[in-house]
C-alpha positions in Angstrom: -0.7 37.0 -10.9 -3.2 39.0 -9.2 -2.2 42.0 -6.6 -2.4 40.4 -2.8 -5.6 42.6 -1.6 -5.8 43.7 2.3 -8.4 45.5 4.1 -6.9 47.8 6.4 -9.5 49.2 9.1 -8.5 52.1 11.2 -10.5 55.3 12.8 -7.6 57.0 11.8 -6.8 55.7 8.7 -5.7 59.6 7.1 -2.5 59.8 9.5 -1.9 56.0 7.7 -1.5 57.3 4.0 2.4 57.1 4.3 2.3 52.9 4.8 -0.9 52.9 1.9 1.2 54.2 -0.7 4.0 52.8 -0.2 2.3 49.3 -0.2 0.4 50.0 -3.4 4.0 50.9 -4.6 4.9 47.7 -3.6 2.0 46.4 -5.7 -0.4 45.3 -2.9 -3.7 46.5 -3.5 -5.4 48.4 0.2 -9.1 48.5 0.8 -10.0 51.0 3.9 -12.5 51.7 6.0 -13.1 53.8 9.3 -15.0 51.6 11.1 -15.3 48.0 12.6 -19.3 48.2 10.6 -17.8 49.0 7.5 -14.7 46.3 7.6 -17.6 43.5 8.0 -19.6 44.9 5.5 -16.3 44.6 3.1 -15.4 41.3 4.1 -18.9 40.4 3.1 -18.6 41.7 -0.2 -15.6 41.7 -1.1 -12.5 38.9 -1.1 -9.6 39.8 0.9 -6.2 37.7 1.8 -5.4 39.8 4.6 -7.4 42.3 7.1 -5.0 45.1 9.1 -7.4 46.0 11.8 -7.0 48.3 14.5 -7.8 47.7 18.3 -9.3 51.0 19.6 -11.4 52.5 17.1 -15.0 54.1 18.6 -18.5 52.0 17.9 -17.3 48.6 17.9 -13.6 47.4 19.1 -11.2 45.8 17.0 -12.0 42.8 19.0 -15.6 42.6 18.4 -14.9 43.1 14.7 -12.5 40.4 15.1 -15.2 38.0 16.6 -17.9 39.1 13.7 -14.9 38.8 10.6 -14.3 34.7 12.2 -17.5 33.7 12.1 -17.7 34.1 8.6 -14.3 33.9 7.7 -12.1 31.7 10.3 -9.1 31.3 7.9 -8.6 34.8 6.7 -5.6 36.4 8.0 -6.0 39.7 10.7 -3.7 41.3 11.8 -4.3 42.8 15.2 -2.8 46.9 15.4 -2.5 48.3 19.0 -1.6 51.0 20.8 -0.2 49.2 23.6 0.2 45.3 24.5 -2.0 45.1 27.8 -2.1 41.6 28.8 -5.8 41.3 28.7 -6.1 42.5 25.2 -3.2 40.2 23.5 -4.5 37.4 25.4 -8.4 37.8 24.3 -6.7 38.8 20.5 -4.7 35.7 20.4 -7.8 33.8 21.5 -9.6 34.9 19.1 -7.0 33.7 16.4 -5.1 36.9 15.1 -2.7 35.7 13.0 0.1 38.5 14.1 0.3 41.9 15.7 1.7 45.3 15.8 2.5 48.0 17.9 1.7 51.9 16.9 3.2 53.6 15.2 3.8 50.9 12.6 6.2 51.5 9.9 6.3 50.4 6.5 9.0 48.0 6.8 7.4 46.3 10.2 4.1 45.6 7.7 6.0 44.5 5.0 7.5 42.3 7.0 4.3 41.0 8.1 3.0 40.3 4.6 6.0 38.7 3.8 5.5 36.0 7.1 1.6 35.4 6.3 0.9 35.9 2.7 4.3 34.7 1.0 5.8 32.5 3.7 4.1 29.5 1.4 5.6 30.4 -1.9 8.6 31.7 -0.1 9.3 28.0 1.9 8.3 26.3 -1.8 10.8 28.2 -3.8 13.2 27.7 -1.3 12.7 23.7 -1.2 12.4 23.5 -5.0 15.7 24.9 -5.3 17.8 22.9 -2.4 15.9 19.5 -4.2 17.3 20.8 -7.9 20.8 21.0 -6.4 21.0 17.5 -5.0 19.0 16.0 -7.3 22.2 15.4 -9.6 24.4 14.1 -6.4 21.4 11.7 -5.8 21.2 10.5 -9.2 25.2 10.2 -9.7 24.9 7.9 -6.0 22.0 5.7 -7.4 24.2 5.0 -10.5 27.0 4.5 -8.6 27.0 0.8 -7.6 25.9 1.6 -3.7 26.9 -0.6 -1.0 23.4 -1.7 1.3 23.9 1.5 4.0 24.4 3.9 1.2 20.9 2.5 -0.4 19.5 3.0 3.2 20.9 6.7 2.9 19.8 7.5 -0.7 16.0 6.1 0.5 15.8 8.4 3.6 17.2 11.4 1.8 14.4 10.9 -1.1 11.7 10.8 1.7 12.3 13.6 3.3 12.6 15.1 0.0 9.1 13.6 -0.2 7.8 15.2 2.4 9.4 18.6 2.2 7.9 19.0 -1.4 4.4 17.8 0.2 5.1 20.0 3.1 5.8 23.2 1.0 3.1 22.0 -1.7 5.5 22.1 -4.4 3.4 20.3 -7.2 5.9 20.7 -10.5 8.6 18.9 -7.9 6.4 16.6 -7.5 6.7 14.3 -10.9 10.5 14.9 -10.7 10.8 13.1 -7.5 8.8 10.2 -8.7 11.2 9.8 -11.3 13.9 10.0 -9.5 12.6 7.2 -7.0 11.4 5.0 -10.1 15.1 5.3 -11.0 16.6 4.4 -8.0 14.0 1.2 -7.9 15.6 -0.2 -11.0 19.1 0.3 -9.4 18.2 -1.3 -6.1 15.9 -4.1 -7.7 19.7 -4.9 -9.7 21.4 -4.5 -6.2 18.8 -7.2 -4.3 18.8 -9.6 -7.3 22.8 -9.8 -7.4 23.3 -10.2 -3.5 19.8 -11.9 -2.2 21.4 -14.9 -2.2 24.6 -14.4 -0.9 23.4 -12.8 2.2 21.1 -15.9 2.8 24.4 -18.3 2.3 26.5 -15.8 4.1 24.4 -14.1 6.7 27.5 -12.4 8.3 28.0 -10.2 4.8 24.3 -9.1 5.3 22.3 -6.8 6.9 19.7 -7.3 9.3 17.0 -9.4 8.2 13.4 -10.1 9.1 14.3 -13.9 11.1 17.2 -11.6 12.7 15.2 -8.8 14.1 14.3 -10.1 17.7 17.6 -11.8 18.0 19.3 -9.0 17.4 17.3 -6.1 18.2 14.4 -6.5 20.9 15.5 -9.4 23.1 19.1 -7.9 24.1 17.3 -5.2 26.1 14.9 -7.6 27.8 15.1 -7.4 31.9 15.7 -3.9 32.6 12.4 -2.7 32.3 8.4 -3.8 30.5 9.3 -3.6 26.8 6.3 -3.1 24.1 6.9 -3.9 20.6 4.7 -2.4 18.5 4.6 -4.2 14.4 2.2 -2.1 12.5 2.5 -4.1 9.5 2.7 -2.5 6.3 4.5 0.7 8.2 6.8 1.9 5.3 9.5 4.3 6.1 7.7 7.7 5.1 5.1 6.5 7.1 6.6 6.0 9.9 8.1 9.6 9.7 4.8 11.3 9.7 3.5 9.6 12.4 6.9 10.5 14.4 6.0 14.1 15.3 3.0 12.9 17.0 5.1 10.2 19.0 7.9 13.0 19.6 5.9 14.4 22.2 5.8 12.1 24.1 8.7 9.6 23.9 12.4 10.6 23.3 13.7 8.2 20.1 16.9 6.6 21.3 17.4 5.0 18.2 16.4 4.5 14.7 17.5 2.0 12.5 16.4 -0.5 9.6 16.5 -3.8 8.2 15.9 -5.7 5.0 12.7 -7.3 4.8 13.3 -11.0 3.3 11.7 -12.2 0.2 8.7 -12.5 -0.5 8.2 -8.8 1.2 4.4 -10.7 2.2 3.3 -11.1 6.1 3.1 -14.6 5.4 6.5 -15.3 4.8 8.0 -12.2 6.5 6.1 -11.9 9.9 6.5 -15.5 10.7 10.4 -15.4 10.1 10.4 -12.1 12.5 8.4 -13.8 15.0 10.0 -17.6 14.5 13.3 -16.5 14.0 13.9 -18.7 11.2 13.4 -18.2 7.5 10.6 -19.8 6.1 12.0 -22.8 4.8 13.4 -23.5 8.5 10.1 -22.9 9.9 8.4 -25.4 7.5 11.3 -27.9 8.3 11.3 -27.6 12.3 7.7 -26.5 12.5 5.2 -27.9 10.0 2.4 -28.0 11.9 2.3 -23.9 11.9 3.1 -23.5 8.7 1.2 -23.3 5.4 2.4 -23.3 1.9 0.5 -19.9 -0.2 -1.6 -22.6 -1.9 -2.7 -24.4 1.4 -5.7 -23.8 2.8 -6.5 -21.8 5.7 -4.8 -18.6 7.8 -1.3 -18.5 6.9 -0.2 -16.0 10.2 -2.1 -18.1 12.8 0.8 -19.1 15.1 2.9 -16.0 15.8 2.3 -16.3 18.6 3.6 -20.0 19.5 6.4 -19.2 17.4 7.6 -16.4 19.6 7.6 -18.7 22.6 9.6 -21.2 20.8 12.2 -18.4 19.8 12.2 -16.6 23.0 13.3 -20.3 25.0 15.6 -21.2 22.1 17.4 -17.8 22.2 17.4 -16.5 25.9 17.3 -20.2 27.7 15.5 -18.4 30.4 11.6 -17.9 31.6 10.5 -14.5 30.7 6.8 -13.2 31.3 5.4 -12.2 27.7 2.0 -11.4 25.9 1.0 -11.2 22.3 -1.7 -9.3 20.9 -2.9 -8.9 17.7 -5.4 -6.5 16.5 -7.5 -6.8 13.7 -10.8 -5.3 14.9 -12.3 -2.3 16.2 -13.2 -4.3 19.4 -9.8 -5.8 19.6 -8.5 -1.9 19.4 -10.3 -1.2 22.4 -9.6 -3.9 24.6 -5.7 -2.8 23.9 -6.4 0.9 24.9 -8.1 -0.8 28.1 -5.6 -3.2 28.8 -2.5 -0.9 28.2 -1.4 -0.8 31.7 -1.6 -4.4 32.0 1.7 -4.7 29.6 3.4 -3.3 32.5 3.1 -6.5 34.2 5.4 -8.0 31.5 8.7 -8.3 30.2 8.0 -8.5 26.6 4.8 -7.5 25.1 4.3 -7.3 21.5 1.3 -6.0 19.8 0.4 -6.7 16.0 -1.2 -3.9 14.5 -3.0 -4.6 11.4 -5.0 -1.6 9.9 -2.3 -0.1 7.4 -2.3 -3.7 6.0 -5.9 -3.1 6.1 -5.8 0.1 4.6 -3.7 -0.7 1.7 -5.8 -4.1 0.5 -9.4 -2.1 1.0 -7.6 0.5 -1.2 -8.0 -1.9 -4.1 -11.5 -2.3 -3.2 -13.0 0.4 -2.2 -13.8 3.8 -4.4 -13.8 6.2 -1.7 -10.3 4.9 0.0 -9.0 5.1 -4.1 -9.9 8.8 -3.5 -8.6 9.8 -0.4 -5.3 6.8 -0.9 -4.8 8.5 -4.3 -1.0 9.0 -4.1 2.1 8.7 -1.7 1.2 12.2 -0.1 -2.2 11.4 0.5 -1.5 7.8 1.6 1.1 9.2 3.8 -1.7 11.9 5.4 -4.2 9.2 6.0 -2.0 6.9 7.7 -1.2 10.3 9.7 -4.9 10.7 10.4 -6.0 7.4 11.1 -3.0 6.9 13.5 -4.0 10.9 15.9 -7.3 9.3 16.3 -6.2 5.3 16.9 -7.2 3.5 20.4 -3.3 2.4 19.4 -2.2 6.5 19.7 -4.5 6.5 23.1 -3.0 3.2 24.9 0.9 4.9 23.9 -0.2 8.0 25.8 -0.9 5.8 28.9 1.9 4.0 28.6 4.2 7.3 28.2 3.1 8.0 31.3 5.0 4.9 32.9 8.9 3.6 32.9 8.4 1.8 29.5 11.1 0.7 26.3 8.8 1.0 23.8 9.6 -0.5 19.8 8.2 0.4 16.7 8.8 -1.8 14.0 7.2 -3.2 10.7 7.3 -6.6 8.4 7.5 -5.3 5.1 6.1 -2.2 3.5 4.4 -1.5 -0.2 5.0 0.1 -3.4 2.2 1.6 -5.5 2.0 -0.3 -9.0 1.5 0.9 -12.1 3.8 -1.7 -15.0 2.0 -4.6 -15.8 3.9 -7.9 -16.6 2.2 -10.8 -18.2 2.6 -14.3 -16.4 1.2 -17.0 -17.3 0.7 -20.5 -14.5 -1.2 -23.3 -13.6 -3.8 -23.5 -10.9 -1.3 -23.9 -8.1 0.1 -20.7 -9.5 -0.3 -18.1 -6.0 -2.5 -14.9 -6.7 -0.5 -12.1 -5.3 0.3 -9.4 -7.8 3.9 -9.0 -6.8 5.5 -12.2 -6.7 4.3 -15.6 -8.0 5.0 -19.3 -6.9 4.5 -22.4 -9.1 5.5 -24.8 -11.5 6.3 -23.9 -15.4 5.8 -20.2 -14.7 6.5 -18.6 -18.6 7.2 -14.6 -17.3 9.5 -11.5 -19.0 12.5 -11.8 -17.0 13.5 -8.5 -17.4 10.5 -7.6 -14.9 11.4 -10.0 -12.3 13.9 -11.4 -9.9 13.9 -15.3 -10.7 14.7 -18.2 -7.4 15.1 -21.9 -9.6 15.8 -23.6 -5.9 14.0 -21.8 -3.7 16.4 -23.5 -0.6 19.1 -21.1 -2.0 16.5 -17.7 -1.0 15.5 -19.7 2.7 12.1 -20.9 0.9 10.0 -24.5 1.2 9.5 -25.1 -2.6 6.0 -27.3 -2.2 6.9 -28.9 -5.6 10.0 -30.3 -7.1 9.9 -28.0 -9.8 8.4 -24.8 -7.9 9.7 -21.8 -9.1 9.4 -18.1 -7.5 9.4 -14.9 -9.4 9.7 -11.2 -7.4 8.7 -8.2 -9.2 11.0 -5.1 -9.4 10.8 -1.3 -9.3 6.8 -0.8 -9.9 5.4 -3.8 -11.8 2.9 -5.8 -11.2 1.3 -9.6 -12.6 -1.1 -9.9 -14.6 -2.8 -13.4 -16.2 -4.0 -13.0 -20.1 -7.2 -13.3 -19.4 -9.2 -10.0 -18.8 -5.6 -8.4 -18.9 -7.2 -4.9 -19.8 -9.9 -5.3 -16.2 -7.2 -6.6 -14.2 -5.2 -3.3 -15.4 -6.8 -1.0 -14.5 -8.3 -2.6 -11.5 -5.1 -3.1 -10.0 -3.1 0.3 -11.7 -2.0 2.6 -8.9 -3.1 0.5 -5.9 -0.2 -0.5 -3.1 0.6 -3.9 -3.2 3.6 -6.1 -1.4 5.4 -9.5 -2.3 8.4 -7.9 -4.4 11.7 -5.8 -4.3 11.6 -1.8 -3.8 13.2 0.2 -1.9 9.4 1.0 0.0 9.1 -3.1 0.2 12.3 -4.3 1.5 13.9 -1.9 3.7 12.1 -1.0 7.0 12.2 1.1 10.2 12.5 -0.1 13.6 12.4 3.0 16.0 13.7 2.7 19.6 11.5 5.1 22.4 11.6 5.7 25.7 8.8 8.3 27.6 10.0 11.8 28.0 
C-alpha cells in the first residue's frame, strides 16, 4: 500500500520539524512549502490526500489558498491550522469546506489524531463492520437452520439488511458476496417455511400473521377519526428500501411504529393490491365482485377498481360515512397535481395515495440498458430508489403535509427479488407470462424450484379452469419456456421481478409517522 502523502504549508514550517519526523516515522510521507503560491503550485503537480495548511502566513492567507486549492480540488482534505479561533475566521474556514482544524501549537498526537479521523476513518469503520458481520454471521446461519417460527424470519430479514447496508455504508466489497450467500440461504429456508404453512394460515387465519386482505382492517382504519390520515402504498417498496428512504423521512416525521406483514400469494399487484384495498382474497373478490375483477389471462387493466373496492371495504368494515380520496399516480403530471393538491388531503379522513414508480423502476430495469447500469445490484437499486425518492413531487407534498396535524402511513403490496436460476416450464397458451409464478392447465415444471397450489381455493385463489394449476417460484429462480431459453436468459438474468416466495417478496413494511 502506498504511504498516505500530505502537503503541509506553513511560513514557519522549520519550528515544525518535530511533528515531520515523527509522521514520516509513522510512515506518512510530508511535502512542504512556505508559502500559500507554492502549496497551489504543489497541488497542481503533485497528488496529495491531505493538505495541513496554516492560516496566517504573509503573501496570501491560508484562506485565499484555501479558496484557490477548491477550485481545483473540492474533495481533497485541508486541514485548517490557526493561531487562535476568532469567530470570523472559523466561520469563513468552515465555509469554505475545511475538513477539520487545529489550534497552535499542534502536537504530534493532536495530528495523528486528525489523520486517523479523515484519511483512515473509511477503512477504520470497514474493518470494524467486517468483523461484527463475521461474528454473527454463524448465529444467523445456526437461526435460518433452525426451523424459525414467522417473527423470528421477520427478525433474521431485518438483521441481514442492516447488515446490507452497513457493508454498503462502509464499502466493504469482499463482505459483499458473503452476505449474498447468506441471504440466498435463508431464501431456501423461508421458501420451505411458506410452502409448509401457506395454506394453513389461509384455512386458519387466526395462526397467521398479518396479511395483505388484513392490512386496512387491522392496521389503518382503527385510527380513523382522530385526525386526516394519508396512506401512502409505494408499490414495490421492499424492506431495505424503505430503510434508506427513512433518514430522509426522519426529519421530518417521528415513526411511532414500524411493523410488517406477509404479502399473499402471488406477491403480484394484481392479486395483492386488490386484496389490501378489497379486503378479501382474491378468490372472494372474484366471488362477491366479478365485475372488478379479471383473471391474469383476461383482457384489459387488472388494478382498475381500487378504488371502488376501498369504498366497499370501508362501509362493510366501519358501518359509518367517512370522507375519503384515492389517488394513484402513474405519471409525471399526476405527480404534480399530488404536490399541488397536498393540502387538500387535509380535508379528509382517509386519503390514500398509490405510488407507482418503484414498480416502474423495476419493470423498465428489464428494458432499459442505462437503468441495467445504474439498477445493477441491491446497493445500487437501493441508492436509486434513495435518489429518485430526495427529488420526488411525492418527498415535496410530505414536506407540506409535515407541516400540518397529520397520521401519515407508509406501506407497500409486495416487494421483488433479483433473479438469476432459471427453471424450465412448459404451458399452453392460457399459460400467464410472469416470470415468477405461472397459472394454467397441464403445467409440466421441476418441483424442486417451485411451490405447487392443485385447488387454488385452498391458497384464497379463482382457478379460471377446472384443472388450473399455480406454481410460485422460490429463493431466486425464475421461468423460462424452451423456446429461445438461452435469449430469454440472459435477458431476464439479474433483473427484479415479483409473483413468488422470498423473504424481499413476501414480507413487507408498513411504517406509522406523525410530524415532528
Amino acid at each position: 500500500m502506498e504511504p498516505i502523502r500530505i502537503l503541509w504549508a506553513d511560513d514557519e514550517i522549520d519550528l515544525l520539524k518535530p511533528q515531520m519526523l515523527f509522521l514520516q516515522k509513522k510512515g506518512y510521507e510530508v511535502v512542504t512549502v512556505t508559502n500559500g503560491h507554492d502549496a497551489i503550485d504543489e497541488v497542481q503537480e503533485q497528488a496529495f490526500d491531505i493538505v495541513f495548511l496554516d492560516e496566517s502566513m504573509p503573501g496570501l492567507t491560508g484562506l485565499e489558498t484555501l479558496q484557490h486549492i477548491k477550485q481545483t480540488h473540492p474533495h481533497l482534505p485541508v486541514v485548517m491550522i490557526t493561531k487562535n479561533e476568532a469567530e470570523h475566521v472559523m466561520e469563513e474556514a468552515i465555509g469554505a469546506q475545511i475538513t477539520d482544524y487545529l489550534i497552535k501549537p499542534v502536537n504530534p498526537n493532536q495530528i495523528l489524531l486528525t489523520l486517523k479521523k479523515i484519511i483512515d476513518n473509511k477503512r477504520l469503520v470497514r474493518e470494524k463492520t467486517t468483523t461484527s458481520y463475521q461474528q454473527e454471521f454463524r448465529q444467523i446461519m445456526m437461526e435460518i437452520n433452525s426451523g424459525l417460527n414467522t417473527k423470528e424470519w421477520v427478525d433474521i430479514y431485518r438483521r441481514l439488511i442492516n447488515w446490507e447496508i452497513k457493508l454498503d455504508e462502509s464499502e466493504s466489497e469482499a463482505m459483499a458476496d458473503i452476505i449474498a450467500m447468506q441471504k440466498r440461504e435463508a431464501n431456501v429456508e423461508f421458501g420451505k417455511f411458506i410452502a409448509r404453512n401457506y395454506l394453513d394460515w389461509i384455512a386458519q387465519p387466526e395462526r397467521a400473521p398479518l396479511m395483505s386482505h388484513q392490512l386496512m382492517r387491522q392496521k389503518v382504519f382503527p385510527l380513523l377519526g382522530q385526525r386526516p390520515t394519508v396512506m401512502v402504498l409505494l408499490d414495490n417498496l421492499r424492506f431495505d428500501q424503505w430503510r434508506v428512504i427513512e433518514p430522509m423521512l426522519s426529519q421530518l416525521y417521528r415513526k411511532e411504529e414500524e411493523d410488517y406483514f406477509f404479502s399473499i400469494l402471488p406477491t403480484s399487484t394484481q392479486y395483492s393490491r386488490n386484496a389490501i384495498f378489497a379486503g378479501m382474497l382474491p378468490l372472494e373478490i372474484s366471488h362477491h365482485y366479478s365485475q372488478w375483477w379479471k383473471n391474469d389471462m383476461e383482457e384489459g387493466g387488472k388494478n382498475l377498481y381500487e378504488a371502488e373496492l376501498l369504498q366497499e371495504h370501508i362501509k362493510r368494515t366501519l358501518r359509518k360515512p367517512i370522507k375519503s380520496e384515492y389517488v394513484k399516480v402513474t405519471t409525471v403530471a399526476h405527480a404534480k397535481d399530488l404536490h399541488d393538491n397536498a393540502l387538500n388531503y387535509l380535508h379528509n379522513d382517509l386519503t390514500v395515495i398509490v405510488y407507482n414508480f418503484i414498480d416502474m423502476l423495476s419493470h423498465a430495469r428489464t428494458e432499459m440498458e442505462v437503468l441495467k447500469e445504474l439498477a445493477g445490484d441491491e446497493r445500487a437499486y437501493r441508492s436509486l430508489t434513495q435518489s429518485w425518492f430526495a427529488n420526488s413531487p411525492l418527498w415535496a407534498a410530505l414536506k407540506r403535509l409535515a407541516e400540518r396535524d397529520v397520521q401519515l402511513i407508509i406501506t407497500t403490496d409486495h416487494g421483488t427479488i433479483r433473479v438469476h436460476t432459471p427453471s424450465r416450464v412448459i404451458g399452453d397458451r392460457e399459460t400467464t407470462t410472469n416470470l415468477r409464478y405461472k397459472m394454467g392447465r397441464n403445467l409440466k415444471y421441476e418441483r424442486k424450484d417451485v411451490f405447487e397450489v392443485r385447488k387454488p381455493e385452498k391458497a384464497g385463489l379463482p382457478r379460471p379452469n377446472v384443472s388450473s394449476t399455480y406454481i410460485f417460484a422460490k429463493e431466486d429462480i425464475f421461468f423460462l419456456y424452451p423456446n429461445n431459453y438461452n435469449y430469454y436468459h440472459n435477458y431476464y438474468k439479474n433483473t427484479f421481478q415479483h409473483g413468488g416466495i422470498s423473504l424481499e417478496e413476501i414480507i413487507c413494511p408498513i411504517v406509522r409517522l406523525s410530524p415532528k
